[in-house]
N, C-alpha and C positions, 0 to 999 in steps of 0.2 A: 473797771467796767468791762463787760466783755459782751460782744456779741457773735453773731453765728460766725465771720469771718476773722474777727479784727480783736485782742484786747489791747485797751489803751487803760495805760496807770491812772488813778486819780489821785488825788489826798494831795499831803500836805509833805514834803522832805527838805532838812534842816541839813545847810552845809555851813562851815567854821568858814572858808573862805569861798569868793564868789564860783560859782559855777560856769563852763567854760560855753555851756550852750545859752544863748538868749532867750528873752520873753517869758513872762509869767512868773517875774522875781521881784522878789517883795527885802528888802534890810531891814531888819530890828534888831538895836540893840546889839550889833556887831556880827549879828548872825542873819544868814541867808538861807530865804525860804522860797522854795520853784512850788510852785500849785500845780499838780496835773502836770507830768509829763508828758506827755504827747503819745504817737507811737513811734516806735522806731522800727525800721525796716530791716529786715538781715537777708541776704541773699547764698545760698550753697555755690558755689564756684568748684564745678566738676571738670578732671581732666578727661574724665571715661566720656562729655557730652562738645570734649575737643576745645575746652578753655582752659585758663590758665591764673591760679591765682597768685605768682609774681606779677603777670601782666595786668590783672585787674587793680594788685594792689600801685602799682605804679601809674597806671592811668588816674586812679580816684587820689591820688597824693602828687602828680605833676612833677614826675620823678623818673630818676635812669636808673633801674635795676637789672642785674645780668641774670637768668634763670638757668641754674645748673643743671638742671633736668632736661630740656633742650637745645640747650646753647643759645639760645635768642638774648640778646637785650633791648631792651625794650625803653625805647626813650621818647617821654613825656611831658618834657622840660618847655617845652615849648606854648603847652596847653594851658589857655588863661581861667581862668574864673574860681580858683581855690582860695577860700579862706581862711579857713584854719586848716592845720596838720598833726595830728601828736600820737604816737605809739604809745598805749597805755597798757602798761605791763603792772601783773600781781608783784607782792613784794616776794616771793618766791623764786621768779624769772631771773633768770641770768642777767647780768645789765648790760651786756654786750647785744642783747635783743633788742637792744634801743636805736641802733639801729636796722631799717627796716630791710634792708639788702641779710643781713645777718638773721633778721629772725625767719624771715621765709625760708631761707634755704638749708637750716637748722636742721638736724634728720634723727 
């Protein structure tokens, strides 16, 4: 569906095992069906507009990442209310990207 701002997926997607995001999951038969994903949000994280995306990604993960590019590290460890975490890498990616200190600073 799409409208003048916003498109959100509809239909029907069939996953083999359960899906990591909640609601609107249906099991049949051994197999798992999400109706209408929702929308998801993506945000551009610019250095040229003075941010930083080691520090964004370590704030939204509750995480201590060192950022090579400035020397800061950035410690988030402290910060409550995270519920899930997981770096989802193509099967392509190095699997050293798996951790997230290592894929960001990656060049």
């Amino acid at each position: 569906m799409k409208t003048a701002n916003t498109v959100t997926p509809t239909g029907i997607k069939a996953y083999e095992t359960e899906p990591i995001f909640t609601g609107n999951i249906l099991e049949y038969n051994g197999i798992y069906y999400r109706i209408g994903e929702g929308h998801k949000e993506f945000k551009v994280v610019s250095r040229g507009s003075g941010r930083s995306a080691v520090a964004a990604s370590a704030y939204m993960s509750c995480s201590r990442m060192y950022n090579d590019y400035d020397g800061i590290q950035h410690d988030y460890t402290r910060k409550q209310g995270l519920i899930y975490q997981k770096v989802m890498l193509p099967p392509m990616a190095p699997s050293k990207w798996i951790d997230r200190e290592q894929l960001y600073t990656a060049s």
